[in-house]
Structures are given as structure tokens and as C-alpha cells.
mmCIF file of the N, C-alpha and C atoms, coordinates in Angstrom:
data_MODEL
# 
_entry.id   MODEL 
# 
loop_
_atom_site.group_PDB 
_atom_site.id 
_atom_site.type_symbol 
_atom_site.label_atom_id 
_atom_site.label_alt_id 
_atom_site.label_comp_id 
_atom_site.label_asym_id 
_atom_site.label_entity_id 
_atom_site.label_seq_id 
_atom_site.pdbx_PDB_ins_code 
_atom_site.Cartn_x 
_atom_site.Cartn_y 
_atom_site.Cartn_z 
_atom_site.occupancy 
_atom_site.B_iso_or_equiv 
_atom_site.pdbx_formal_charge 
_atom_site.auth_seq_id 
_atom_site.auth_comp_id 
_atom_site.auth_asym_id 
_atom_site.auth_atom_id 
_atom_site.pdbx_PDB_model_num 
ATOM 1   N N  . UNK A 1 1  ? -16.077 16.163  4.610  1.00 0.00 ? 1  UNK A N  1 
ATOM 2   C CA . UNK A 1 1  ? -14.958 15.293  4.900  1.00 0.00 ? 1  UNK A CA 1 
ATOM 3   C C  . UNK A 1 1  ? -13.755 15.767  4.075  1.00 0.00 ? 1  UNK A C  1 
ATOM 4   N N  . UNK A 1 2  ? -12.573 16.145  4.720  1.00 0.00 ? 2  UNK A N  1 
ATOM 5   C CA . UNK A 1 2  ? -11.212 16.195  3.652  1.00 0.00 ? 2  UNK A CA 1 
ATOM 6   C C  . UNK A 1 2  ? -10.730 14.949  2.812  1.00 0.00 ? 2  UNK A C  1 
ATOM 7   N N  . UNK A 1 3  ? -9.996  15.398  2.307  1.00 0.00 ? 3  UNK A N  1 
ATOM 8   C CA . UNK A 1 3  ? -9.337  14.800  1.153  1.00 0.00 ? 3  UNK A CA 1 
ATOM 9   C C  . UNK A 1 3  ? -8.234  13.764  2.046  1.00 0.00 ? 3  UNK A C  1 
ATOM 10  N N  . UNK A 1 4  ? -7.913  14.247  3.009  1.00 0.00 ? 4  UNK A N  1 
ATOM 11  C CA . UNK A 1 4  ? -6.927  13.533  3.586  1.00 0.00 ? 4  UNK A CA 1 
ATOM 12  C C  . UNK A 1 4  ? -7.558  12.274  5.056  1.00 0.00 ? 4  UNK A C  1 
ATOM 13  N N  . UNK A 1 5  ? -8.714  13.053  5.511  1.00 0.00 ? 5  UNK A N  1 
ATOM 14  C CA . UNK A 1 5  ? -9.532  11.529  5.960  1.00 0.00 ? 5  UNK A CA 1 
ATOM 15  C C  . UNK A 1 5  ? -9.994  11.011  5.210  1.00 0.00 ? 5  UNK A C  1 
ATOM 16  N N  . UNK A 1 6  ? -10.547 11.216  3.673  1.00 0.00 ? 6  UNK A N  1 
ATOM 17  C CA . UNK A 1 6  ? -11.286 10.251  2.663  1.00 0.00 ? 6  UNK A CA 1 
ATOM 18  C C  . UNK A 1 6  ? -10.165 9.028   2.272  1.00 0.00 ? 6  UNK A C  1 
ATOM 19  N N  . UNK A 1 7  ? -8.903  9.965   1.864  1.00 0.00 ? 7  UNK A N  1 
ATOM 20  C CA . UNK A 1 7  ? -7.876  8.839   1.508  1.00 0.00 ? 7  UNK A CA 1 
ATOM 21  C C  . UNK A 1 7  ? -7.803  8.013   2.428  1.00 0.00 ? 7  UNK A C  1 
ATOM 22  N N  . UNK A 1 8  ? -7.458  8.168   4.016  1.00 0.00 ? 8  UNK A N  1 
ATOM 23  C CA . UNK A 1 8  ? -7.138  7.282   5.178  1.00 0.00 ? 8  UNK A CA 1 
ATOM 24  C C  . UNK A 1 8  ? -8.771  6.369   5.110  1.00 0.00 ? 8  UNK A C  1 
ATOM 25  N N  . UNK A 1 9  ? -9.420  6.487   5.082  1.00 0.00 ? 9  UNK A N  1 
ATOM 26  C CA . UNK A 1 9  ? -10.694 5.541   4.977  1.00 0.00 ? 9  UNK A CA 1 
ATOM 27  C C  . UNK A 1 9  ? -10.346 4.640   3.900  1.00 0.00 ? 9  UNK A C  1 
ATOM 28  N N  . UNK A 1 10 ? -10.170 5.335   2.696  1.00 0.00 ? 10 UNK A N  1 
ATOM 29  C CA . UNK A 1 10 ? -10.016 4.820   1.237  1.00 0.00 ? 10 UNK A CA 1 
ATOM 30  C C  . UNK A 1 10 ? -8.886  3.106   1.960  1.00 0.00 ? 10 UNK A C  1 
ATOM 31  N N  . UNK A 1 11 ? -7.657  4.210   2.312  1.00 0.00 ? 11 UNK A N  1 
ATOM 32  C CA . UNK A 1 11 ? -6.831  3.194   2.515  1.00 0.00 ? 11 UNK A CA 1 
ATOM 33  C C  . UNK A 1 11 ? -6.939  2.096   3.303  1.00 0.00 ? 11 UNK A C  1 
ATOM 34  N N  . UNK A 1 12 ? -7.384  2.238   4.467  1.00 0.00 ? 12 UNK A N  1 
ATOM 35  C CA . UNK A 1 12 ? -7.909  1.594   5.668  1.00 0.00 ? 12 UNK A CA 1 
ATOM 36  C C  . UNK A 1 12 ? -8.671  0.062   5.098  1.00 0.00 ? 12 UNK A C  1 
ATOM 37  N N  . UNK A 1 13 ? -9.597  0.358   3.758  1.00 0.00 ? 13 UNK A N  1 
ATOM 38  C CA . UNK A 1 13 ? -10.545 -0.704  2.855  1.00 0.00 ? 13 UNK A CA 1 
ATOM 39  C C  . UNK A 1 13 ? -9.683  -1.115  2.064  1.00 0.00 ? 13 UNK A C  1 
ATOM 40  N N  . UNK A 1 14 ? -8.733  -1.215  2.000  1.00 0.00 ? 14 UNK A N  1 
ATOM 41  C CA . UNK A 1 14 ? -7.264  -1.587  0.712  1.00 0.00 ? 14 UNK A CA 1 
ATOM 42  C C  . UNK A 1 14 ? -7.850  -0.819  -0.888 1.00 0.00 ? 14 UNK A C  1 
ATOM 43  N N  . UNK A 1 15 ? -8.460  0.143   -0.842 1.00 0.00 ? 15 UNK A N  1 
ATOM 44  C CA . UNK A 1 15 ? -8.805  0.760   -1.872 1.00 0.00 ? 15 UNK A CA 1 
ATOM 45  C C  . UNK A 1 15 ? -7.685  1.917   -2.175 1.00 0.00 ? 15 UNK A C  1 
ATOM 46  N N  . UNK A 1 16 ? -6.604  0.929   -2.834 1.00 0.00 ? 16 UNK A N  1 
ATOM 47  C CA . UNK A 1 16 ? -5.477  2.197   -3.052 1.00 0.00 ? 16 UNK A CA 1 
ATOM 48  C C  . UNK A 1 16 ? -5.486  3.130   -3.872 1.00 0.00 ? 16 UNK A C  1 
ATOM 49  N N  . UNK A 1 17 ? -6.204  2.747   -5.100 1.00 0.00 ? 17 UNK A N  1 
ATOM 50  C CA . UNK A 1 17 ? -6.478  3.731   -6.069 1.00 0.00 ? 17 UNK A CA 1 
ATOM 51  C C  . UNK A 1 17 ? -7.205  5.059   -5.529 1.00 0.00 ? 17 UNK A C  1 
ATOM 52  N N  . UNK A 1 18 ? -8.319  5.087   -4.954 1.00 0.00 ? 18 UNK A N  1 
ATOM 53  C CA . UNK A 1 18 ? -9.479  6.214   -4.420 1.00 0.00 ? 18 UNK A CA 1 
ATOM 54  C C  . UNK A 1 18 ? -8.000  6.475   -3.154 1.00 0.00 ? 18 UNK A C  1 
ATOM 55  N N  . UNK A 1 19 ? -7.322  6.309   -2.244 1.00 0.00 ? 19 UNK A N  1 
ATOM 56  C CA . UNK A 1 19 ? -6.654  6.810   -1.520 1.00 0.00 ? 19 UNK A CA 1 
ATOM 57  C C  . UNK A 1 19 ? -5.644  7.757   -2.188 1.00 0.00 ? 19 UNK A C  1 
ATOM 58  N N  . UNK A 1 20 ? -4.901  7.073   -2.559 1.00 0.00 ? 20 UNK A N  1 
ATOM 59  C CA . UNK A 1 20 ? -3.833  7.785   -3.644 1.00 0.00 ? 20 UNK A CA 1 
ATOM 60  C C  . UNK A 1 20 ? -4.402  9.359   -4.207 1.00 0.00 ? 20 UNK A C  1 
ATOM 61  N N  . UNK A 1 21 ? -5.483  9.005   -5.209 1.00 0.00 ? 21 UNK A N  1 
ATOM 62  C CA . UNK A 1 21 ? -6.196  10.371  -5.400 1.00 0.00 ? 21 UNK A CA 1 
ATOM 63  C C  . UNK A 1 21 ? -6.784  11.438  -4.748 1.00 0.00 ? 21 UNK A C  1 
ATOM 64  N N  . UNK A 1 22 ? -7.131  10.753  -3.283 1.00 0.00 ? 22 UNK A N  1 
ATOM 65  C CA . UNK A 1 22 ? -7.334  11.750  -2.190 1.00 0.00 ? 22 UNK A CA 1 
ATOM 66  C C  . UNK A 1 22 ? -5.917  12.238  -1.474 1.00 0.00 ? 22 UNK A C  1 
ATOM 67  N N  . UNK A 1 23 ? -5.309  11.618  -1.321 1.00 0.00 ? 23 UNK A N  1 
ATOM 68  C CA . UNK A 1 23 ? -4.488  12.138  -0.867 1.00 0.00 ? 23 UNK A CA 1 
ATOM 69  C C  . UNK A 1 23 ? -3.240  13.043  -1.720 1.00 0.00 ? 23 UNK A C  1 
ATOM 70  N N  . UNK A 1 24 ? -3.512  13.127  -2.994 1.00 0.00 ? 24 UNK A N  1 
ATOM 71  C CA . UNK A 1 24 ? -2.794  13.628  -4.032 1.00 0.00 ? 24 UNK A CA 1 
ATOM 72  C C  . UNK A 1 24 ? -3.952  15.401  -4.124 1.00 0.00 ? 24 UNK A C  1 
ATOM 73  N N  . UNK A 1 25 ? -4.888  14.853  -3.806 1.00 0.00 ? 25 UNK A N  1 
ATOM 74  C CA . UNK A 1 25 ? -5.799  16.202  -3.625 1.00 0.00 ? 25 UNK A CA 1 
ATOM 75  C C  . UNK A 1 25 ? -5.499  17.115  -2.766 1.00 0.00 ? 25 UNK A C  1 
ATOM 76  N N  . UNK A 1 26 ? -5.284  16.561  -1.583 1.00 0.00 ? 26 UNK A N  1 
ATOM 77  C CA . UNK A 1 26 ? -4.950  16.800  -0.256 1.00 0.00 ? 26 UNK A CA 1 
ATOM 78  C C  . UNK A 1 26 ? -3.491  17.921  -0.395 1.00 0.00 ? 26 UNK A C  1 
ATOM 79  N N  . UNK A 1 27 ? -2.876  16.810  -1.378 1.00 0.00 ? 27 UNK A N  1 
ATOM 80  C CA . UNK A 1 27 ? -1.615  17.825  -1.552 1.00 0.00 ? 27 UNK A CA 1 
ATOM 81  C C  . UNK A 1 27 ? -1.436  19.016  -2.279 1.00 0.00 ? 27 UNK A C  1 
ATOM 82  N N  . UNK A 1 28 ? -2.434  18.904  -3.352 1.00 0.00 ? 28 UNK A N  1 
ATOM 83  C CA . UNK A 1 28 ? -2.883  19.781  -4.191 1.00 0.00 ? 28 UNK A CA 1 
ATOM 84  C C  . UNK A 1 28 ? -2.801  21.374  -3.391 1.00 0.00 ? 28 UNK A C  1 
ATOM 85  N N  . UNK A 1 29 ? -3.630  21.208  -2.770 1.00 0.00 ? 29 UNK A N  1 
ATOM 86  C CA . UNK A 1 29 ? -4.816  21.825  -1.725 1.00 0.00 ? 29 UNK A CA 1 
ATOM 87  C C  . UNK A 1 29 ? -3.671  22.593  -0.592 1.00 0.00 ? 29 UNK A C  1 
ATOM 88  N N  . UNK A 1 30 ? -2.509  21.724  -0.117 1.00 0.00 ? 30 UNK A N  1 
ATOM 89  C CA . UNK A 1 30 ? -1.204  22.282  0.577  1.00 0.00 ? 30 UNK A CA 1 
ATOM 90  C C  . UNK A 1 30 ? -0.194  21.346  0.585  1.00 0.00 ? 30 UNK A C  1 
ATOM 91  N N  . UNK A 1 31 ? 0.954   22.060  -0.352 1.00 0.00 ? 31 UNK A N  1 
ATOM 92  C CA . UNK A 1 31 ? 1.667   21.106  -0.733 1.00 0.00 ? 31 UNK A CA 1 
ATOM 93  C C  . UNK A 1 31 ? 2.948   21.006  0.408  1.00 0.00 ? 31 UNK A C  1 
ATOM 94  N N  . UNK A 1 32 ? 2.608   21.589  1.349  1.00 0.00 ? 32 UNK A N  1 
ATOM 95  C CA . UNK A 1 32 ? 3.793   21.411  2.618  1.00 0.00 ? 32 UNK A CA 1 
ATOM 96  C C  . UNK A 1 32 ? 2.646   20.468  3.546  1.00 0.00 ? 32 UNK A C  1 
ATOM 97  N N  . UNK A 1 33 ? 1.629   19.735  3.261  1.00 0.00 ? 33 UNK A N  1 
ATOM 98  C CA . UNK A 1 33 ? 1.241   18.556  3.949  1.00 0.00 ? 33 UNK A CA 1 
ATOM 99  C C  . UNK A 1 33 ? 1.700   17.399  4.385  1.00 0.00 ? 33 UNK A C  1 
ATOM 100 N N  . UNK A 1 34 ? 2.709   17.475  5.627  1.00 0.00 ? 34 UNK A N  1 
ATOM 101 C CA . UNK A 1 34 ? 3.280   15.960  5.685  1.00 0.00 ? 34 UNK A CA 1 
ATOM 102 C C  . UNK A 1 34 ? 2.781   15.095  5.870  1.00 0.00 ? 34 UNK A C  1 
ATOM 103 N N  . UNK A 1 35 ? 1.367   14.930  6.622  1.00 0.00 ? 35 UNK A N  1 
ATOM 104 C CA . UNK A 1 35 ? 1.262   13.420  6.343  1.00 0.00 ? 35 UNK A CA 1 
ATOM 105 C C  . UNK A 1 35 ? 0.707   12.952  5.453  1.00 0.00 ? 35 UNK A C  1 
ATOM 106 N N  . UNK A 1 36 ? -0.036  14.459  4.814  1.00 0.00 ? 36 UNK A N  1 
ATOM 107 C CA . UNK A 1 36 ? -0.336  13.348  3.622  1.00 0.00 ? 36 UNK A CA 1 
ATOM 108 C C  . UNK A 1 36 ? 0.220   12.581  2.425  1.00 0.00 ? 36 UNK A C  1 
ATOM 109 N N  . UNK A 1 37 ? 1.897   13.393  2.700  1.00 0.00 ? 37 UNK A N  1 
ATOM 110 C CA . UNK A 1 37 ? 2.939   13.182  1.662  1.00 0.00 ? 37 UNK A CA 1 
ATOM 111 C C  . UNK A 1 37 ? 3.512   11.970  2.294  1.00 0.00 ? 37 UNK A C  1 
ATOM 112 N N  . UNK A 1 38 ? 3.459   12.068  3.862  1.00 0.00 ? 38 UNK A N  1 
ATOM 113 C CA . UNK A 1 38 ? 4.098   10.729  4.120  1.00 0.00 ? 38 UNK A CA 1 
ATOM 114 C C  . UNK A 1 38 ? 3.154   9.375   3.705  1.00 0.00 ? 38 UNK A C  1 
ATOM 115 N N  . UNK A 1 39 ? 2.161   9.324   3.987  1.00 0.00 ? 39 UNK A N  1 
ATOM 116 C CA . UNK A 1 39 ? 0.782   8.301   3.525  1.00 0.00 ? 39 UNK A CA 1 
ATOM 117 C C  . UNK A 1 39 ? 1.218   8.441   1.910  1.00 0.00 ? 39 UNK A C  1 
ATOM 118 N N  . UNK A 1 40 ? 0.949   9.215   1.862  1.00 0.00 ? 40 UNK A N  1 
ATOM 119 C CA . UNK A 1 40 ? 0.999   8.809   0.085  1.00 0.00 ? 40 UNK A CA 1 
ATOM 120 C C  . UNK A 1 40 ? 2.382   8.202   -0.615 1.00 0.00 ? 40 UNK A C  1 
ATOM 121 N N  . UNK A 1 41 ? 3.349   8.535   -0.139 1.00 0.00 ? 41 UNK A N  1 
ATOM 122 C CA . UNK A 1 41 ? 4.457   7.637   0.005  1.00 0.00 ? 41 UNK A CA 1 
ATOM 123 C C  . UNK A 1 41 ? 4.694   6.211   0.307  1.00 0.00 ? 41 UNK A C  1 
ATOM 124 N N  . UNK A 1 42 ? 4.298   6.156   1.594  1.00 0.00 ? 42 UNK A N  1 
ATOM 125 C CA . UNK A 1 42 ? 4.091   4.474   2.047  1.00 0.00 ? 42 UNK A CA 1 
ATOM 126 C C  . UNK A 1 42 ? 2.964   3.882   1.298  1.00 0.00 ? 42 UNK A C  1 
ATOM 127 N N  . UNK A 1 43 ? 2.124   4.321   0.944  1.00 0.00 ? 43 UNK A N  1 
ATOM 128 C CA . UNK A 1 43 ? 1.151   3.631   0.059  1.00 0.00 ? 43 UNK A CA 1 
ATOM 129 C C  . UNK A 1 43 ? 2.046   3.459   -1.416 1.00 0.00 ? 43 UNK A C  1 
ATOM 130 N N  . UNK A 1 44 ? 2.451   4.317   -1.884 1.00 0.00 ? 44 UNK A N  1 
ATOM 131 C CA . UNK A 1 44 ? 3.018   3.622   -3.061 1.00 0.00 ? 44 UNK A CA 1 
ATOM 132 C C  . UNK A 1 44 ? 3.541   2.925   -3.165 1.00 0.00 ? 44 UNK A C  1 
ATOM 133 N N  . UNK A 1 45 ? 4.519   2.410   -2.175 1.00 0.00 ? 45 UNK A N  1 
ATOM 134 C CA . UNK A 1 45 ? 5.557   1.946   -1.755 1.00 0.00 ? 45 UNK A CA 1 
ATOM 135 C C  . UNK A 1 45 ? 5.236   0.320   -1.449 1.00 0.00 ? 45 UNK A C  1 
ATOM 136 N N  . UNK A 1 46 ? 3.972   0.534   -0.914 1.00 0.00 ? 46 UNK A N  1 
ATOM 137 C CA . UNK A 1 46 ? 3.299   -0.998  -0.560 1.00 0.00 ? 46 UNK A CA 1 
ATOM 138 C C  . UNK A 1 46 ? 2.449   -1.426  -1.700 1.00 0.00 ? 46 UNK A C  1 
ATOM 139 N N  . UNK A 1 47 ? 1.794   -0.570  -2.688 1.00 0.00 ? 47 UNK A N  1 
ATOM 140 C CA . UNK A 1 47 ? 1.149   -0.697  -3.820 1.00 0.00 ? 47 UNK A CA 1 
ATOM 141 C C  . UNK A 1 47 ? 2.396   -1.272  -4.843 1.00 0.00 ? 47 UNK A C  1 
ATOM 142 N N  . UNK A 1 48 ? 3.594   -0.639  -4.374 1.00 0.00 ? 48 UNK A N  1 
ATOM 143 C CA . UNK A 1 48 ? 4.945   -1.029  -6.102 1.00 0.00 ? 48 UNK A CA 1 
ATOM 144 C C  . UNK A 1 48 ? 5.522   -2.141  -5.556 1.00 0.00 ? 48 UNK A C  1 
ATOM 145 N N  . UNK A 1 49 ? 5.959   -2.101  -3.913 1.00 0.00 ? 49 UNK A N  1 
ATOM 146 C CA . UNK A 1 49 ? 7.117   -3.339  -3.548 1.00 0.00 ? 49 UNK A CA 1 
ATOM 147 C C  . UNK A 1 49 ? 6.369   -4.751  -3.276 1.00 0.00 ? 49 UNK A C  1 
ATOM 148 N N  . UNK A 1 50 ? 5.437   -3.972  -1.958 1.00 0.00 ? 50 UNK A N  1 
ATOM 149 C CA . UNK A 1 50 ? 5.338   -5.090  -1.531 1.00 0.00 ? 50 UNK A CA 1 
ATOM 150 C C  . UNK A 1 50 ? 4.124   -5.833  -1.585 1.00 0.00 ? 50 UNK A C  1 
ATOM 151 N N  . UNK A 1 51 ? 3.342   -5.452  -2.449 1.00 0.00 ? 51 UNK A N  1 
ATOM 152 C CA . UNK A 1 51 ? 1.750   -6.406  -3.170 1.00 0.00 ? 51 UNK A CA 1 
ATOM 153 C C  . UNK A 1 51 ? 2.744   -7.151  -3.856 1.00 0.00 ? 51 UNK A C  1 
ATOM 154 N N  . UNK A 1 52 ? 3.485   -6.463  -4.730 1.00 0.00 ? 52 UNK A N  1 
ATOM 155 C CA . UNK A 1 52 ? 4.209   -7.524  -5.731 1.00 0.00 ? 52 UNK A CA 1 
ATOM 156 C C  . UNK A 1 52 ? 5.216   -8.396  -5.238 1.00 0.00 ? 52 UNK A C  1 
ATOM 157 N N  . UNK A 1 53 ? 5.964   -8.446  -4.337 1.00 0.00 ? 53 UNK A N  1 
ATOM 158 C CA . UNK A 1 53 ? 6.723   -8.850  -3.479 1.00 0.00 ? 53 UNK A CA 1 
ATOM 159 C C  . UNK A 1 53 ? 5.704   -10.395 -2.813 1.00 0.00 ? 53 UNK A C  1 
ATOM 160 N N  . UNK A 1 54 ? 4.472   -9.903  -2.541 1.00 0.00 ? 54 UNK A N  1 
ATOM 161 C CA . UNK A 1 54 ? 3.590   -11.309 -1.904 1.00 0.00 ? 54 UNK A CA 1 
ATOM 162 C C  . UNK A 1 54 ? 3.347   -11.766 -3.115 1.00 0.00 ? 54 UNK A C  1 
ATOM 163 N N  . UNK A 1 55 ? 2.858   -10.976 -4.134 1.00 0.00 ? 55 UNK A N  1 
ATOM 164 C CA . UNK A 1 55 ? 2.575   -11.742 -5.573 1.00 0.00 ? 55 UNK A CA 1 
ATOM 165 C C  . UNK A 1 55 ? 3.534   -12.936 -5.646 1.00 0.00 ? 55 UNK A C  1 
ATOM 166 N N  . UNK A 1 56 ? 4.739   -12.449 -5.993 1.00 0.00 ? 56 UNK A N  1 
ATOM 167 C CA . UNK A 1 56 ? 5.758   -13.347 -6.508 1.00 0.00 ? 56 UNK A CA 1 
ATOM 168 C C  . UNK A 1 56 ? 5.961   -14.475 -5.561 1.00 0.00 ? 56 UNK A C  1 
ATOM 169 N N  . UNK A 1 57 ? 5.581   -14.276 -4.018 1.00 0.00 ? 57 UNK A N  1 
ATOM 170 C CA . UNK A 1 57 ? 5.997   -15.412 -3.115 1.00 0.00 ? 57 UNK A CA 1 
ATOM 171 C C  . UNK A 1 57 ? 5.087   -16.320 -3.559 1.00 0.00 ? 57 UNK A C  1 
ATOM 172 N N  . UNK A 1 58 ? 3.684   -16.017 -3.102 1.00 0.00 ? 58 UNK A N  1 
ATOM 173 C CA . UNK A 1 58 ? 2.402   -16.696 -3.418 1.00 0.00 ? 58 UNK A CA 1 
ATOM 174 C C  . UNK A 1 58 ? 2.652   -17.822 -4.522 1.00 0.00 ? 58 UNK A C  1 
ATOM 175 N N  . UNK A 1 59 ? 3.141   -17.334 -6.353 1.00 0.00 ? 59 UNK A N  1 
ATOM 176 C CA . UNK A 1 59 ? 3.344   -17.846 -6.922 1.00 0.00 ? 59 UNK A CA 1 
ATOM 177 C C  . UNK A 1 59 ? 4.255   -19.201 -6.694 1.00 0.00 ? 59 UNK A C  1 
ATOM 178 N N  . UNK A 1 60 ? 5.746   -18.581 -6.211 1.00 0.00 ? 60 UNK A N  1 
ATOM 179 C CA . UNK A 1 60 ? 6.673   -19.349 -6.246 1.00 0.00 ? 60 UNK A CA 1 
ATOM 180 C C  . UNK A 1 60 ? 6.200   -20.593 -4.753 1.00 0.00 ? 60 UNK A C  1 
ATOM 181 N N  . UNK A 1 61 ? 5.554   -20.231 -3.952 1.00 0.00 ? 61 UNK A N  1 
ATOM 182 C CA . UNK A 1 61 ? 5.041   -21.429 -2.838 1.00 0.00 ? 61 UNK A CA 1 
ATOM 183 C C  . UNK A 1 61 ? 4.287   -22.168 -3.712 1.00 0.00 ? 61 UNK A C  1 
ATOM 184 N N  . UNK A 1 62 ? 3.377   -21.826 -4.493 1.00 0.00 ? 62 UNK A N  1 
ATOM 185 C CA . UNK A 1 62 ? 2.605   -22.570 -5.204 1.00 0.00 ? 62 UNK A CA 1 
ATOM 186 C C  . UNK A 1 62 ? 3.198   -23.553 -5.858 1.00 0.00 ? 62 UNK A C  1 
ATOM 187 N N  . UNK A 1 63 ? 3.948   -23.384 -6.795 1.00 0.00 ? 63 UNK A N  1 
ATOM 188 C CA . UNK A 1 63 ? 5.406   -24.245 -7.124 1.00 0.00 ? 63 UNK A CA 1 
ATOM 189 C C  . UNK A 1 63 ? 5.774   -25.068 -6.284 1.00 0.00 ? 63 UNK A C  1 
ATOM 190 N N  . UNK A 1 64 ? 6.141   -24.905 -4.952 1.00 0.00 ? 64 UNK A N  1 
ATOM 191 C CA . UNK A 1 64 ? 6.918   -25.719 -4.142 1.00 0.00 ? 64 UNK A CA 1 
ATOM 192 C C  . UNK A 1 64 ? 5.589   -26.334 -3.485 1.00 0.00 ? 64 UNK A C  1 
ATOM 193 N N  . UNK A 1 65 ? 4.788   -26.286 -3.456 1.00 0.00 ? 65 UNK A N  1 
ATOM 194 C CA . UNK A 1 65 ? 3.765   -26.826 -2.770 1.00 0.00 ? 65 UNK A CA 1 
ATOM 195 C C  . UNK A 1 65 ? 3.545   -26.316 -1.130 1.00 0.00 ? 65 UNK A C  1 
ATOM 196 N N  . UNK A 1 66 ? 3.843   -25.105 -1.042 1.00 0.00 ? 66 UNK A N  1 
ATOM 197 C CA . UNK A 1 66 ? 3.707   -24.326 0.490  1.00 0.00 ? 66 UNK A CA 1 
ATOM 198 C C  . UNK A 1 66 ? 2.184   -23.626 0.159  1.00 0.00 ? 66 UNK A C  1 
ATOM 199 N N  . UNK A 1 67 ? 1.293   -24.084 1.311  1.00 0.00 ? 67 UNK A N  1 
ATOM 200 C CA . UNK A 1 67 ? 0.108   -23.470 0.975  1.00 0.00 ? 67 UNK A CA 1 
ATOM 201 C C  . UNK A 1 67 ? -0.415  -22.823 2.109  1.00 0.00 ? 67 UNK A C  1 
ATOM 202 N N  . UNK A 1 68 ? 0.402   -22.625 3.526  1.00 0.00 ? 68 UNK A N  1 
ATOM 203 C CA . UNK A 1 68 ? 0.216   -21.520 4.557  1.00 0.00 ? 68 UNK A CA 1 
ATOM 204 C C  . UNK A 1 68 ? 0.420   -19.856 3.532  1.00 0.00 ? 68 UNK A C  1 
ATOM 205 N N  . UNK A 1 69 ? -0.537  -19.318 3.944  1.00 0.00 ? 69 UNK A N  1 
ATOM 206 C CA . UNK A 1 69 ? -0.115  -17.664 3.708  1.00 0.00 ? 69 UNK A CA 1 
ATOM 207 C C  . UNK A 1 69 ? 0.758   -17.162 4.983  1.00 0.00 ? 69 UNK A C  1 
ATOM 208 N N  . UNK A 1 70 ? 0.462   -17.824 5.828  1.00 0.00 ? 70 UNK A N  1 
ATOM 209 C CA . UNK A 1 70 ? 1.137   -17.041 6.962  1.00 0.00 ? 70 UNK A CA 1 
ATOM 210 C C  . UNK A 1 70 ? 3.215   -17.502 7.161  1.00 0.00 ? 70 UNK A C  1 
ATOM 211 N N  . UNK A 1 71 ? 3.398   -18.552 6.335  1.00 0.00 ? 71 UNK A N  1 
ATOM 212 C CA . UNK A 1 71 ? 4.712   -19.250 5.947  1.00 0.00 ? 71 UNK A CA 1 
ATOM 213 C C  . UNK A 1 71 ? 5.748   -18.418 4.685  1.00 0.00 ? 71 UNK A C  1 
ATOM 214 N N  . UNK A 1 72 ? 4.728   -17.821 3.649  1.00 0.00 ? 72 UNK A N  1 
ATOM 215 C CA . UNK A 1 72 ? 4.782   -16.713 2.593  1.00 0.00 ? 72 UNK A CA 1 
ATOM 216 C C  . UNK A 1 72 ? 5.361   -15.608 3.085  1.00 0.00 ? 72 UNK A C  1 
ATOM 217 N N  . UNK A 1 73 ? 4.147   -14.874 3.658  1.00 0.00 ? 73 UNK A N  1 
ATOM 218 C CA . UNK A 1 73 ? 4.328   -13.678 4.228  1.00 0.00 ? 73 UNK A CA 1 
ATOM 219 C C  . UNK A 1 73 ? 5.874   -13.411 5.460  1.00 0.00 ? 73 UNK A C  1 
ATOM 220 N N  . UNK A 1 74 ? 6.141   -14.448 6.006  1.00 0.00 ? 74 UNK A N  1 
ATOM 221 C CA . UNK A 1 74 ? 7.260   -14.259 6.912  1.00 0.00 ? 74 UNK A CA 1 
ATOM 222 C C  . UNK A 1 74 ? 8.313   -14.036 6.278  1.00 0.00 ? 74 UNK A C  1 
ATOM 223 N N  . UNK A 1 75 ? 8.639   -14.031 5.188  1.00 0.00 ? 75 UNK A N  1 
ATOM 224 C CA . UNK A 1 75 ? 9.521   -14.593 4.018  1.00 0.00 ? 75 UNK A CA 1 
ATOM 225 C C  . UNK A 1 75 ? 9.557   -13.231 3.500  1.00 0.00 ? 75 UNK A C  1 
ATOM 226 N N  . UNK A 1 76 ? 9.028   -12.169 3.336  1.00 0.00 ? 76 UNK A N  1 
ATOM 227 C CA . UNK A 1 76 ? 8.531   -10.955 2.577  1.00 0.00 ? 76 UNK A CA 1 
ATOM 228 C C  . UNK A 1 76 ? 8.899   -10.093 2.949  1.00 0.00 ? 76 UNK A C  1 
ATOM 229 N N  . UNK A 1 77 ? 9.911   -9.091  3.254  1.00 0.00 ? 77 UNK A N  1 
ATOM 230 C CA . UNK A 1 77 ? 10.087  -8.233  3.720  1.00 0.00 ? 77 UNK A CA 1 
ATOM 231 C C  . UNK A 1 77 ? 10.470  -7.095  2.901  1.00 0.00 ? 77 UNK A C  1 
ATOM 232 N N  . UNK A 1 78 ? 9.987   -6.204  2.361  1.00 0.00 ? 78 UNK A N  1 
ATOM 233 C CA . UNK A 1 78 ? 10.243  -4.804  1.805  1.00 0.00 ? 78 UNK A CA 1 
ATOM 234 C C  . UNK A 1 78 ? 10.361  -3.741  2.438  1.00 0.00 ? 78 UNK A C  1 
ATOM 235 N N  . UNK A 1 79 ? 11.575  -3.067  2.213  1.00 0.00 ? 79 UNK A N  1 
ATOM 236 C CA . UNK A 1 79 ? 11.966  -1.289  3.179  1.00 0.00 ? 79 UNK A CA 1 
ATOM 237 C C  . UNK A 1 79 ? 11.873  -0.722  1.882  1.00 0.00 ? 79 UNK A C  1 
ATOM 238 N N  . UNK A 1 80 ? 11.046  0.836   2.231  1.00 0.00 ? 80 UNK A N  1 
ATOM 239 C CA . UNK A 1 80 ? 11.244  1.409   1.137  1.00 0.00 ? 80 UNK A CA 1 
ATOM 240 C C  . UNK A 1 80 ? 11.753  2.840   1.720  1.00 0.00 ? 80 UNK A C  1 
# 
């Protein structure tokens, strides 16, 4: 199995850590790899903005007493 379907599996299970490293292998291995540069990009991107981005909503609904996730999440929008 490559480095670059292990990561897409990895990722697929929200296992960002084991993705990240496969796909950082991947690049290793050829560093003119776009998708794995593009994947590994958007994964960081959703690992830095926008986990933390629901973090902070989650919290702050909690506060207000909003307890839909699906009311949160509409609210959330990160471009990276």
C-alpha cells in the first residue's frame, strides 16, 4: 500500500496525525506530488482552522444554552 492511499484511509477515519505522516512520506518519496501536497494542505488547514473553529462554537453554544450540533456547525465557516 503507498504512503499516499495509507494517508487517504488514515484520513477518511479522522486519524489526522497517521495521515499527515503518510502523506508527508509520500512527499518525501516525490516532492512534485500534487495531491498529496494538496491533501496535506487541506488537512492542516481543517486540523488548525476549523476543529478549532467548532471547538470554540461548541463552547460558546454551551454558554448560551444552544445544544443542536447541527445549529453550531451552520455558523462555522473556515476558507483556507
Amino acid at each position: 500500500m503507498t504512503h499516499f492511499t495509507q494517508a487517504n484511509l488514515l484520513a477518511a477515519k479522522q486519524n489526522e496525525t497517521g495521515a499527515v505522516y503518510h502523506y508527508e512520506q509520500a512527499l518525501s518519496l516525490d516532492p512534485d506530488f500534487k495531491d498529496a501536497l494538496n491533501m496535506l494542505r487541506n488537512l492542516k488547514c481543517y486540523t488548525k482552522f476549523h476543529k478549532t473553529a467548532i471547538s470554540n462554537a461548541n463552547k460558546v453554544s454551551f454558554a448560551f444554552g444552544i445544544t443542536s450540533d447541527v445549529q453550531v456547525r451552520t455558523h462555522v465557516t473556515v476558507w483556507c
